[in-house]
PyMOL Python script that loads the backbone (N, CA, C, O; Angstrom):
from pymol import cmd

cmd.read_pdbstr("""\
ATOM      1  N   UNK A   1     115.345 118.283  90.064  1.00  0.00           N
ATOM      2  CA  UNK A   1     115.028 118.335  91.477  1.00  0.00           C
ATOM      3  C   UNK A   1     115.018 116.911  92.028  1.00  0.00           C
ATOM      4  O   UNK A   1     114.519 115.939  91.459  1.00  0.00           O
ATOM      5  N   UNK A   2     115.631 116.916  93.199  1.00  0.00           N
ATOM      6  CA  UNK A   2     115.792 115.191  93.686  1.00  0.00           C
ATOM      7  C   UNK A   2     114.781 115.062  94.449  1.00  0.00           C
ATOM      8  O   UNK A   2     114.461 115.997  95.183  1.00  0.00           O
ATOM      9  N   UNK A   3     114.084 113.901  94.434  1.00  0.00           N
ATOM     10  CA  UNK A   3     113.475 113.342  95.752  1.00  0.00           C
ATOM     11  C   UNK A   3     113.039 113.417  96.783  1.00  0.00           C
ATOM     12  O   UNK A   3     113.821 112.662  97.361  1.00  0.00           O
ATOM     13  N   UNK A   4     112.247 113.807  97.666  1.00  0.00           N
ATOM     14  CA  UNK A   4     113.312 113.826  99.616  1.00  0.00           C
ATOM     15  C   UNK A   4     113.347 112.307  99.773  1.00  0.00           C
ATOM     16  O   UNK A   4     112.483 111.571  99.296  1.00  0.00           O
ATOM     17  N   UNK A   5     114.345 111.912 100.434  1.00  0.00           N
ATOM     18  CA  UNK A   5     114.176 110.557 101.063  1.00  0.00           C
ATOM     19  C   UNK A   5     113.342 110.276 101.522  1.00  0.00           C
ATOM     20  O   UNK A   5     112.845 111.250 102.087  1.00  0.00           O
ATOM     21  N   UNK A   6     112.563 109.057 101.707  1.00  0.00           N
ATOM     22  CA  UNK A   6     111.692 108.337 102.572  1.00  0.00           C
ATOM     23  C   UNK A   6     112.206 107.384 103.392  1.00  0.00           C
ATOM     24  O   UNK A   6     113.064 106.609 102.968  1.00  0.00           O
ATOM     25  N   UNK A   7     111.795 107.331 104.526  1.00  0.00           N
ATOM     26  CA  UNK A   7     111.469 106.411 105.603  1.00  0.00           C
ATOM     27  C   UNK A   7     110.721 104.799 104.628  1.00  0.00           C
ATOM     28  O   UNK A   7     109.662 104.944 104.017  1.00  0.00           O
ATOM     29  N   UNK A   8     111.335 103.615 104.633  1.00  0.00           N
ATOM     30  CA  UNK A   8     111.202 102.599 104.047  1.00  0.00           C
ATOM     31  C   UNK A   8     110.724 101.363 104.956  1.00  0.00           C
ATOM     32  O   UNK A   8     111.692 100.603 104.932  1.00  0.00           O
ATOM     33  N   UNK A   9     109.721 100.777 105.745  1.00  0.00           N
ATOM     34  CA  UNK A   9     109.903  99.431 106.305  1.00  0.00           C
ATOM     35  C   UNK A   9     109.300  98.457 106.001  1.00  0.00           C
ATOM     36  O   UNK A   9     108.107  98.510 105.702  1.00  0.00           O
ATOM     37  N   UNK A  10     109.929  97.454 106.011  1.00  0.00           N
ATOM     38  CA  UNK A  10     110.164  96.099 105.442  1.00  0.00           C
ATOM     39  C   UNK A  10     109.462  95.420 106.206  1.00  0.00           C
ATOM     40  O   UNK A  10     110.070  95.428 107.276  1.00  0.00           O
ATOM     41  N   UNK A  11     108.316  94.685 106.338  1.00  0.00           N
ATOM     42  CA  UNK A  11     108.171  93.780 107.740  1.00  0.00           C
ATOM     43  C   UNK A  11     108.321  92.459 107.397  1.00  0.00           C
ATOM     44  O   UNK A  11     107.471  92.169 106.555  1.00  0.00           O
ATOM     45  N   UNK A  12     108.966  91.611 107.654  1.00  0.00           N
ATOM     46  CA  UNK A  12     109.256  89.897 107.319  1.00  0.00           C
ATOM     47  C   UNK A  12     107.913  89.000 108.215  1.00  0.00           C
ATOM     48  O   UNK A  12     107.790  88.754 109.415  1.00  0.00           O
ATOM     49  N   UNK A  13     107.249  88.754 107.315  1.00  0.00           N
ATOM     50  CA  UNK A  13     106.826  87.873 108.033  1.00  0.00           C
ATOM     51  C   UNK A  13     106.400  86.247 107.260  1.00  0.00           C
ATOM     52  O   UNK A  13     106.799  85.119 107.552  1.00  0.00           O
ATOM     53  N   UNK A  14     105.674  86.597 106.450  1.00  0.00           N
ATOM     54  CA  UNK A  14     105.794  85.135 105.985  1.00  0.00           C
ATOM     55  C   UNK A  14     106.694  84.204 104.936  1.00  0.00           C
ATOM     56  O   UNK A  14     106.960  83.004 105.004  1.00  0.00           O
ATOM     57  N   UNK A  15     107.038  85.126 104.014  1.00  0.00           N
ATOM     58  CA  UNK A  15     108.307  85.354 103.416  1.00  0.00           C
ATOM     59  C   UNK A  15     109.532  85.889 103.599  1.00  0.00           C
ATOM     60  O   UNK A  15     109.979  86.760 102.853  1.00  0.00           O
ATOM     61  N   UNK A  16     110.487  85.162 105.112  1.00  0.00           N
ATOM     62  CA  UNK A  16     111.229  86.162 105.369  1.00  0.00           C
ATOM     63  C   UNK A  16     112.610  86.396 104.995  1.00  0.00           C
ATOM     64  O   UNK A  16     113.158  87.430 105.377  1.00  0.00           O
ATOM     65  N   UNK A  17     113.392  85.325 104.108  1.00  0.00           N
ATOM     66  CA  UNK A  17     114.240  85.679 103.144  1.00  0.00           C
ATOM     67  C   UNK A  17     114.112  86.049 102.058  1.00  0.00           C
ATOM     68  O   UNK A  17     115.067  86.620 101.531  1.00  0.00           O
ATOM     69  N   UNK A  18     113.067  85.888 101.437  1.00  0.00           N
ATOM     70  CA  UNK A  18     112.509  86.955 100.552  1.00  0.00           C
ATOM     71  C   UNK A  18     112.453  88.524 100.801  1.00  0.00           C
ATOM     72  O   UNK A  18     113.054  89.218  99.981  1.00  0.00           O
ATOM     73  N   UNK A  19     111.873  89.076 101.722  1.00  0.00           N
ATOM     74  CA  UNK A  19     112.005  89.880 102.439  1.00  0.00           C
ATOM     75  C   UNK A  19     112.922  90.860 102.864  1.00  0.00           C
ATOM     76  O   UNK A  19     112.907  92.061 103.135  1.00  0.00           O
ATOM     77  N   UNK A  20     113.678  89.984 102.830  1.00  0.00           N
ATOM     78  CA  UNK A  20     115.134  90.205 103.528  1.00  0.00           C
ATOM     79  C   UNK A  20     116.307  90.922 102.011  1.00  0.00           C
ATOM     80  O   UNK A  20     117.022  91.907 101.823  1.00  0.00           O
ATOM     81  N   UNK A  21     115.804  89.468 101.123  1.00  0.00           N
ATOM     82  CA  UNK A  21     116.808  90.000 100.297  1.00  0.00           C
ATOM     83  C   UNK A  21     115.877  91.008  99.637  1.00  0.00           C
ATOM     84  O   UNK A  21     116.381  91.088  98.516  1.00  0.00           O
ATOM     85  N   UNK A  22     114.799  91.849  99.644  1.00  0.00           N
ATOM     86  CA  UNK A  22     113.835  92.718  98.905  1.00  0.00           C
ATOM     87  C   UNK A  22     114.413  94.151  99.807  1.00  0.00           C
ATOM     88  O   UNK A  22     114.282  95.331  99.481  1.00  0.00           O
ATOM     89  N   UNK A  23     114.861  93.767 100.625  1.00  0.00           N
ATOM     90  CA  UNK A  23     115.290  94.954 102.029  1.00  0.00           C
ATOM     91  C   UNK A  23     116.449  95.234 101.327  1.00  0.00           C
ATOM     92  O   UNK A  23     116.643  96.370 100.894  1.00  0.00           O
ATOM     93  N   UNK A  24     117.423  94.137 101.124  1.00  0.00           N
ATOM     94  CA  UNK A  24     119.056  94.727 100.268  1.00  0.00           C
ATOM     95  C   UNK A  24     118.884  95.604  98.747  1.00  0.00           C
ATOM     96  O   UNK A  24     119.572  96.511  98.279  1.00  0.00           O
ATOM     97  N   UNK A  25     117.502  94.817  98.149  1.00  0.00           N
ATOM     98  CA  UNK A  25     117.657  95.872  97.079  1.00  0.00           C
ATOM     99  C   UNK A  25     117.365  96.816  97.405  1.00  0.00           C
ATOM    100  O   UNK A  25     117.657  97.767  96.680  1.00  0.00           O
ATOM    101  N   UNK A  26     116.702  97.039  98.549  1.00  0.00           N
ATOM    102  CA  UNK A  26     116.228  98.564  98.303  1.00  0.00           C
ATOM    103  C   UNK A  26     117.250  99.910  98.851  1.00  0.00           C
ATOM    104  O   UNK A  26     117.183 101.139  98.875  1.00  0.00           O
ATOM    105  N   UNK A  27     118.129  98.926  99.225  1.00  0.00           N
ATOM    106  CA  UNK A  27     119.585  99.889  99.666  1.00  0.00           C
ATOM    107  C   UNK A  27     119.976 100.222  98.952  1.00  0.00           C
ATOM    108  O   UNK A  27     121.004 100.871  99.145  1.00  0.00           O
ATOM    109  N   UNK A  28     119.460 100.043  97.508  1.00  0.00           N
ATOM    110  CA  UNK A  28     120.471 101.030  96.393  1.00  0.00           C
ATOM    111  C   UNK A  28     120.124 102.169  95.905  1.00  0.00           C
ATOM    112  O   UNK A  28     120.731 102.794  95.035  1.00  0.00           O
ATOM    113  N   UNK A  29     118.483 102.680  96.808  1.00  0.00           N
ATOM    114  CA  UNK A  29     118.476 103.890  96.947  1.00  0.00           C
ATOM    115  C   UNK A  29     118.484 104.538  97.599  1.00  0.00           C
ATOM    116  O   UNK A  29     118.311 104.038  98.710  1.00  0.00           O
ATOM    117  N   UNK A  30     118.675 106.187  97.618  1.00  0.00           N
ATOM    118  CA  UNK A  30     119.159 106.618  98.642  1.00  0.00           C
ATOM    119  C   UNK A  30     118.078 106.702  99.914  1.00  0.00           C
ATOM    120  O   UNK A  30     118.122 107.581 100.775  1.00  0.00           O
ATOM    121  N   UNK A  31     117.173 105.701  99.873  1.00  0.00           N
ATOM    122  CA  UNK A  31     116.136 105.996 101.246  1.00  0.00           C
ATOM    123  C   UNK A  31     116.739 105.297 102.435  1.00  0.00           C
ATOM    124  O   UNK A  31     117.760 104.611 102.474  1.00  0.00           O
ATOM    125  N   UNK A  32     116.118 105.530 103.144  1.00  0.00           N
ATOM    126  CA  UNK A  32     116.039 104.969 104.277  1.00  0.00           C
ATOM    127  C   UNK A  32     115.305 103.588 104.842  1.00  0.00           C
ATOM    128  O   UNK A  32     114.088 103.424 104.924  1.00  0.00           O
ATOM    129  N   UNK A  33     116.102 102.853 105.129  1.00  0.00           N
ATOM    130  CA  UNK A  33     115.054 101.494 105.029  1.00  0.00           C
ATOM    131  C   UNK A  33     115.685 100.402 106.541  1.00  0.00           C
ATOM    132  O   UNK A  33     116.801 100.124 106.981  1.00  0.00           O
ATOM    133  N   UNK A  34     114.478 100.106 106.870  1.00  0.00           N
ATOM    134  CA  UNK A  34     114.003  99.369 107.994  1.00  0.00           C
ATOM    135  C   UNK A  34     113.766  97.974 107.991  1.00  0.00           C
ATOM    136  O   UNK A  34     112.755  97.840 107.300  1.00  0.00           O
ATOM    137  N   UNK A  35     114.186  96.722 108.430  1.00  0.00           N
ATOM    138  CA  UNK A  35     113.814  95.755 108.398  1.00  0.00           C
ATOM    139  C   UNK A  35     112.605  95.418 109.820  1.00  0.00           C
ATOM    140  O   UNK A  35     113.153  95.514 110.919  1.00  0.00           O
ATOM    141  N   UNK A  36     111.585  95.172 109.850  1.00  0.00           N
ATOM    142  CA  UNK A  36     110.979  94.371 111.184  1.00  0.00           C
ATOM    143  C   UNK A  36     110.601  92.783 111.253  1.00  0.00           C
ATOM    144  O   UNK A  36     109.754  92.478 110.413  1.00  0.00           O
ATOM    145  N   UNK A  37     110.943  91.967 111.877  1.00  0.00           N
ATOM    146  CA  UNK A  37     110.719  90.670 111.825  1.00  0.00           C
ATOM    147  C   UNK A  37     110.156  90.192 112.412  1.00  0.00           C
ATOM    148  O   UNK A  37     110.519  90.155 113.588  1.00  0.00           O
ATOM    149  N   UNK A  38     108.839  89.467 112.020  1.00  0.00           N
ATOM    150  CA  UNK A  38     107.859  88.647 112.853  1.00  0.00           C
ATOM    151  C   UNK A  38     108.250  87.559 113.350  1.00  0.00           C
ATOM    152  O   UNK A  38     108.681  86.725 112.553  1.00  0.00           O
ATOM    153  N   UNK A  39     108.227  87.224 114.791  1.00  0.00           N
ATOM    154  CA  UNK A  39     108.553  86.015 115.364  1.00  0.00           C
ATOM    155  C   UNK A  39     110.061  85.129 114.623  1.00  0.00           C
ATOM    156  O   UNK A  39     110.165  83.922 114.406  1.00  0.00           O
ATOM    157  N   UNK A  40     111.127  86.269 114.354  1.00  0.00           N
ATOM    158  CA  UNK A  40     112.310  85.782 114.734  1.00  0.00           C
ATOM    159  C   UNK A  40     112.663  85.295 113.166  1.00  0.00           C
ATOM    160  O   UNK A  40     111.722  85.116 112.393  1.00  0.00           O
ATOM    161  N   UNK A  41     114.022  85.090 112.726  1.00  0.00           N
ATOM    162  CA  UNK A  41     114.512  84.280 111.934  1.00  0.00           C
ATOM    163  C   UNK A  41     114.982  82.942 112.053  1.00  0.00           C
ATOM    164  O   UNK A  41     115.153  82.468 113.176  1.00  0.00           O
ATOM    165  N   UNK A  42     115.146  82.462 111.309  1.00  0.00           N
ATOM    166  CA  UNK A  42     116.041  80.810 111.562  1.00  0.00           C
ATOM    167  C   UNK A  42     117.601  81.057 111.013  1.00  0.00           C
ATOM    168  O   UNK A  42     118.069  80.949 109.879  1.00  0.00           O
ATOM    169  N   UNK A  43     118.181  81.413 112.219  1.00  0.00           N
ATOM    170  CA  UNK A  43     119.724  82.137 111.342  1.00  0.00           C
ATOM    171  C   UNK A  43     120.652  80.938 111.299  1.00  0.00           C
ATOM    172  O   UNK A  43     121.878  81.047 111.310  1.00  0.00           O
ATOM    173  N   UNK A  44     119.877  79.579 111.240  1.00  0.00           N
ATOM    174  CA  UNK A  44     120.789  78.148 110.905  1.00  0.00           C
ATOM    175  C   UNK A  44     120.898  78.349 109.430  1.00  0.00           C
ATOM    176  O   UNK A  44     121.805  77.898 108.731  1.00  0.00           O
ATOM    177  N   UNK A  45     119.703  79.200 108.947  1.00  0.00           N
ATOM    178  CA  UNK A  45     119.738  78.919 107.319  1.00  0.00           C
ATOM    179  C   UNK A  45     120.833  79.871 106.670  1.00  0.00           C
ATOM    180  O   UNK A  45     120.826  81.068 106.957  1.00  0.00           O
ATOM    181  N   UNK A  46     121.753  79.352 105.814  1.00  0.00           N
ATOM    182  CA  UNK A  46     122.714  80.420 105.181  1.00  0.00           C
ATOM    183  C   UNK A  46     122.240  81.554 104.220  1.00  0.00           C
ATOM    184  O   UNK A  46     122.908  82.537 103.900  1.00  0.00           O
ATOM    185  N   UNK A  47     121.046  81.269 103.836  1.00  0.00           N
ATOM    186  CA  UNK A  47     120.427  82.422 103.082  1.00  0.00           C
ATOM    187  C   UNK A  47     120.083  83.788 103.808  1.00  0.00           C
ATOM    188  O   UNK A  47     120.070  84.984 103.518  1.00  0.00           O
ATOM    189  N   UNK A  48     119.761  82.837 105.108  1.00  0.00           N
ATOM    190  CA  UNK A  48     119.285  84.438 105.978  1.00  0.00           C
ATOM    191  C   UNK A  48     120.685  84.574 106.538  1.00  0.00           C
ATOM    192  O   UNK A  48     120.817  85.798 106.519  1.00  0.00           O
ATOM    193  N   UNK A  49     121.341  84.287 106.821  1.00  0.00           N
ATOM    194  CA  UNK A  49     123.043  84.832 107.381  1.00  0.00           C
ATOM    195  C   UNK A  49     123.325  85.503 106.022  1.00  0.00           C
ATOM    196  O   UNK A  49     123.668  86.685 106.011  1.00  0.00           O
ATOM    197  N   UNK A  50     123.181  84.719 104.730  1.00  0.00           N
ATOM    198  CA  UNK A  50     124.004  85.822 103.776  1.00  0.00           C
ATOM    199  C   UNK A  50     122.657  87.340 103.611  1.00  0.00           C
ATOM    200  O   UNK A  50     123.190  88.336 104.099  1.00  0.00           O
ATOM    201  N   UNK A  51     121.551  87.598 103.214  1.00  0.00           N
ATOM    202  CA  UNK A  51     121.276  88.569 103.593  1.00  0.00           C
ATOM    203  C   UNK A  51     121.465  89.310 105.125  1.00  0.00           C
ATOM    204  O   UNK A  51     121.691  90.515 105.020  1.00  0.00           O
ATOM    205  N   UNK A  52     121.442  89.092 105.721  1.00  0.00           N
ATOM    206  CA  UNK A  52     121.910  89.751 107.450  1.00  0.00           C
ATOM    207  C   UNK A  52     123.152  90.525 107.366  1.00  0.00           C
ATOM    208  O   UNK A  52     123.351  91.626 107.880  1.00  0.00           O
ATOM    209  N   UNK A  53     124.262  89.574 106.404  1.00  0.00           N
ATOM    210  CA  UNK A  53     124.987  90.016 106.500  1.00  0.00           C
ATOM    211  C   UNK A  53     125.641  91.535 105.410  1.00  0.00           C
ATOM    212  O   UNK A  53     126.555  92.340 105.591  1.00  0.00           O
ATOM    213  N   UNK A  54     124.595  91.337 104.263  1.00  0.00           N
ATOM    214  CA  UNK A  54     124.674  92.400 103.534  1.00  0.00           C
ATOM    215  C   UNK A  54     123.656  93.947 103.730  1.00  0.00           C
ATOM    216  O   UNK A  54     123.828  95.082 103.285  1.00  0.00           O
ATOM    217  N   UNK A  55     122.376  93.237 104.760  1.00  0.00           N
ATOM    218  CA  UNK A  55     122.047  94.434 105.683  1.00  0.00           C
ATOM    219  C   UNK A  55     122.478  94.629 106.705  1.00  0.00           C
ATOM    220  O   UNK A  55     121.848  95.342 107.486  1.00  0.00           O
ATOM    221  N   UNK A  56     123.305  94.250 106.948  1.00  0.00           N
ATOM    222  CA  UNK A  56     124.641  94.784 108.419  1.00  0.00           C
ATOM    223  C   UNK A  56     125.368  95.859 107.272  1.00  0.00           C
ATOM    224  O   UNK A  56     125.203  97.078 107.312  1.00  0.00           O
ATOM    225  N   UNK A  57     126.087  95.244 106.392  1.00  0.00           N
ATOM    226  CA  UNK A  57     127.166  95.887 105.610  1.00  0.00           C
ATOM    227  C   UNK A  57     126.667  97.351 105.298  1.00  0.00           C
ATOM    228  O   UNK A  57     127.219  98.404 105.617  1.00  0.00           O
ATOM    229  N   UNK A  58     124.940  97.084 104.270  1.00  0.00           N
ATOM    230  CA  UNK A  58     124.571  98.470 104.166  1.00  0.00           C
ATOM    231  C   UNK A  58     123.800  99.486 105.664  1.00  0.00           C
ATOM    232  O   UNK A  58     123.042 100.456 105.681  1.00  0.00           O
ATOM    233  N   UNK A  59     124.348  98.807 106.578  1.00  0.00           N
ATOM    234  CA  UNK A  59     124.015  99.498 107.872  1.00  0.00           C
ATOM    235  C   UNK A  59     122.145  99.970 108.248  1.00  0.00           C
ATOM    236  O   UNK A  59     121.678 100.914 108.886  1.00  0.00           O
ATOM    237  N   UNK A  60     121.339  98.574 107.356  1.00  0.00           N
ATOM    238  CA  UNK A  60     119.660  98.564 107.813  1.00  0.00           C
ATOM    239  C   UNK A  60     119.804  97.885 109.315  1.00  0.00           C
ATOM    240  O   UNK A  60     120.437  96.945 109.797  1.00  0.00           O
ATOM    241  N   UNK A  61     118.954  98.788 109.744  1.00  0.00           N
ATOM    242  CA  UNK A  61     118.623  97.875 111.103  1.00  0.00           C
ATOM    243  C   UNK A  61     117.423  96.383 111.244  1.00  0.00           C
ATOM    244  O   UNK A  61     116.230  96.293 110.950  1.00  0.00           O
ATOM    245  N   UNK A  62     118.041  95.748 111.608  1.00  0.00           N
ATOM    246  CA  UNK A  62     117.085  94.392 111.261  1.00  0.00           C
ATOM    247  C   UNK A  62     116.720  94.177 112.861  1.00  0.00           C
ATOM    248  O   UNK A  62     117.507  93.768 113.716  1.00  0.00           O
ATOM    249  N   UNK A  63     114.997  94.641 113.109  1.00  0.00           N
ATOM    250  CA  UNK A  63     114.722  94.062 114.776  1.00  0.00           C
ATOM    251  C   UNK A  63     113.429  93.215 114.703  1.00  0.00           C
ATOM    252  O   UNK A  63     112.372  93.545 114.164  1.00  0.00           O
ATOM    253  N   UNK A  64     113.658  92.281 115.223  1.00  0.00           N
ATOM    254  CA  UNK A  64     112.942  90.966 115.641  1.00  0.00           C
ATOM    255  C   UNK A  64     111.592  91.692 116.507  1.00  0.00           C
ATOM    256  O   UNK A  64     111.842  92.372 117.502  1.00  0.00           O
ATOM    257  N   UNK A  65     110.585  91.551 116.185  1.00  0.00           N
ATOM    258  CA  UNK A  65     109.218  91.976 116.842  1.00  0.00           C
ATOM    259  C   UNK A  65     108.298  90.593 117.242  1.00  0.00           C
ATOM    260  O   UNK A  65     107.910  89.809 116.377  1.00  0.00           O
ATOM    261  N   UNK A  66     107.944  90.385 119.065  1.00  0.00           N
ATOM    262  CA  UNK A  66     106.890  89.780 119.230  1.00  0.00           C
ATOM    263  C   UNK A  66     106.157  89.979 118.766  1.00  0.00           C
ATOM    264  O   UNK A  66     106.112  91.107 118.275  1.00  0.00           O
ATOM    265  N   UNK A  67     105.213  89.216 118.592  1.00  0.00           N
ATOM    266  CA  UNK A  67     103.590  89.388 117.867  1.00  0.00           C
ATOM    267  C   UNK A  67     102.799  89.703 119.112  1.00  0.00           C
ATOM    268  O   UNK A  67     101.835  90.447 118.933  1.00  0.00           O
ATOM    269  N   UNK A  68     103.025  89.275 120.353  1.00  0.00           N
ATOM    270  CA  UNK A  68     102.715  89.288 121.431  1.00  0.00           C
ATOM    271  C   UNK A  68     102.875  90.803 122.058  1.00  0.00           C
ATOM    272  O   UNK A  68     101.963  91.257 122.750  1.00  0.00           O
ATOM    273  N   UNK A  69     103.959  91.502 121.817  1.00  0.00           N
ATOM    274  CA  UNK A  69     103.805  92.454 122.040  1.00  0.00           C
ATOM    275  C   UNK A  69     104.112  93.358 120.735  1.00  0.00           C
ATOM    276  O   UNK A  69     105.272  93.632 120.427  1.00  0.00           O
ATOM    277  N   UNK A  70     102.947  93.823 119.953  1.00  0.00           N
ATOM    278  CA  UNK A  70     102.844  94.945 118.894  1.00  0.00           C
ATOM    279  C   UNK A  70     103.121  96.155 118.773  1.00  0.00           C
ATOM    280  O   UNK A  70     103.208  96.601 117.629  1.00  0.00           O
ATOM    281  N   UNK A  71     103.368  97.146 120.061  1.00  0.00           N
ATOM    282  CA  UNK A  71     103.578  98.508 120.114  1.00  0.00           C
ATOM    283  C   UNK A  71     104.734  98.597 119.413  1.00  0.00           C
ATOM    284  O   UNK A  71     104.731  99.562 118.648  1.00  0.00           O
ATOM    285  N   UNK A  72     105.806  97.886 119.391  1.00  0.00           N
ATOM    286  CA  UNK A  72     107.645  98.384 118.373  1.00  0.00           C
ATOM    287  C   UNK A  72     106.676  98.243 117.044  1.00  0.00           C
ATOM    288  O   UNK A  72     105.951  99.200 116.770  1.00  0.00           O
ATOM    289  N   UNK A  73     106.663  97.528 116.543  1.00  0.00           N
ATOM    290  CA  UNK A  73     105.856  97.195 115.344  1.00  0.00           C
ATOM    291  C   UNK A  73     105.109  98.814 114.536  1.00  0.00           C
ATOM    292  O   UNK A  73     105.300  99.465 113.509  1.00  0.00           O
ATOM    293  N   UNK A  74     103.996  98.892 116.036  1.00  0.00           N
ATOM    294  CA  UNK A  74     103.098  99.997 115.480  1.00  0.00           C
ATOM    295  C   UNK A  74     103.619 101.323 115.236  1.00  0.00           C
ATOM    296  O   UNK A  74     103.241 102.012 114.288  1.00  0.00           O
ATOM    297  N   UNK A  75     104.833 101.832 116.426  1.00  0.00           N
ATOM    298  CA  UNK A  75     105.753 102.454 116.142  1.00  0.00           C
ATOM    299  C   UNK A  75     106.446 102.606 114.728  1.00  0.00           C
ATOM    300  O   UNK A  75     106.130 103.500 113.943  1.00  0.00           O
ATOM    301  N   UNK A  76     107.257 101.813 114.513  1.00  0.00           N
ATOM    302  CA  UNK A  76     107.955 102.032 112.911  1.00  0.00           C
ATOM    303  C   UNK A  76     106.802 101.939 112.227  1.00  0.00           C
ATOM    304  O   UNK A  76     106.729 102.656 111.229  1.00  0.00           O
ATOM    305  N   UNK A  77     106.033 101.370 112.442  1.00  0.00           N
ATOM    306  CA  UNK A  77     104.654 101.657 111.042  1.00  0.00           C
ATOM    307  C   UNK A  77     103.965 103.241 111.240  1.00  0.00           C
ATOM    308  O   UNK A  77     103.107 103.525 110.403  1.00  0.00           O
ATOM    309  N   UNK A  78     104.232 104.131 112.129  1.00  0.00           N
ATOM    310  CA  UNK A  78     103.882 105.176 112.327  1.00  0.00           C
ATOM    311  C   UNK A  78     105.090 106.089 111.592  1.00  0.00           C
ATOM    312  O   UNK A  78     104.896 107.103 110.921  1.00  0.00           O
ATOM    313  N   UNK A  79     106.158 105.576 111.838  1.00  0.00           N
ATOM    314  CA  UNK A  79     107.386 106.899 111.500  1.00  0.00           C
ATOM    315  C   UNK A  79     107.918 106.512 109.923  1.00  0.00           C
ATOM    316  O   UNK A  79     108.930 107.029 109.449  1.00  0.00           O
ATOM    317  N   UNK A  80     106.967 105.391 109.087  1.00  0.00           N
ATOM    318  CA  UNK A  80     107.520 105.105 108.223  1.00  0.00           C
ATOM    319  C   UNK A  80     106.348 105.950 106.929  1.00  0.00           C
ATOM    320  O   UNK A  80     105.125 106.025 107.052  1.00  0.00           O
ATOM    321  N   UNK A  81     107.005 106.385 105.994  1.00  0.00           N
ATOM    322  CA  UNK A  81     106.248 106.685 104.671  1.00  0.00           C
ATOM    323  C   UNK A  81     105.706 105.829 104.066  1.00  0.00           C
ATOM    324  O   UNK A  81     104.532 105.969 103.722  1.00  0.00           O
ATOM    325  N   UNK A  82     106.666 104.323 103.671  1.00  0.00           N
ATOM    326  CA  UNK A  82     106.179 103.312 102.519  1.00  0.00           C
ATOM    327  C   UNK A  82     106.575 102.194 103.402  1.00  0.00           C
ATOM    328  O   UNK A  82     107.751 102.124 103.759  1.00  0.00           O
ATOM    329  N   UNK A  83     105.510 101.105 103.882  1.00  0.00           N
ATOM    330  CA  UNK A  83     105.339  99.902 103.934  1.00  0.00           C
ATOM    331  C   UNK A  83     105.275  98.610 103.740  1.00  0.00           C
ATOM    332  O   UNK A  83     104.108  98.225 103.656  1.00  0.00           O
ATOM    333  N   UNK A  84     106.140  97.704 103.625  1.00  0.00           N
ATOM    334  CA  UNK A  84     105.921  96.279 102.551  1.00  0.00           C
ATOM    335  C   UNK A  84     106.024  95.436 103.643  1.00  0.00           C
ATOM    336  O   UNK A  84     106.910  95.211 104.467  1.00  0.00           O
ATOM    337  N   UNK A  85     104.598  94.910 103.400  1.00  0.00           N
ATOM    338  CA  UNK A  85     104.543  93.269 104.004  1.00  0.00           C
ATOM    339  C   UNK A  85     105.096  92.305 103.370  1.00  0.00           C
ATOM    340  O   UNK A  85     105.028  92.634 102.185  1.00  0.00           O
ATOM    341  N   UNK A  86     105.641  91.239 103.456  1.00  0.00           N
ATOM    342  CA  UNK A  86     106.205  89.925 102.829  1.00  0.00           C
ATOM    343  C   UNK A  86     106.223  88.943 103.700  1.00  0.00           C
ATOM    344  O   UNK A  86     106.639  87.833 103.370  1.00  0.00           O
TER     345      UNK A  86
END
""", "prot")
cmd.dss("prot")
cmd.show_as("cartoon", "prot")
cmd.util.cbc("prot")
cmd.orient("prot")
């Protein structure tokens, strides 16, 4: 008997290429997985362009969240099953 999928989100915040690349592994199962990002990336750095670009490829959505404004945030933390801060 398989699984059901879960709802997966990722929130980046203090570790956020860490994060990021913890978001690509988790595309190798069949869940569903969410990136949210606290106060933005630094996409000068090539580490976060090369993960971005392999959660583009596996089609995660990666959205940038004010801290200032929390409701998107509280949202996906409502529709999600499993949670990881980083």
């Amino acid at each position: 008997m398989s699984d059901p999928v879960k709802n997966v989100l990722m929130i980046a915040r203090h570790k956020k290429v860490e994060a990021l690349r913890m978001a690509t592994g988790l595309t190798l199962l069949d869940d569903l997985i969410r990136v949210a990002v606290i106060d933005g990336l630094d996409r000068a750095d090539p580490e976060v362009e090369l993960q971005l670009e392999s959660l583009d490829f596996a089609e995660v959505p990666v959205v940038e969240i004010d801290p200032a404004q929390p409701a998107g945030l509280a949202e996906l933390i409502l529709q999600s099953d499993m949670v990881y801060v980083v």
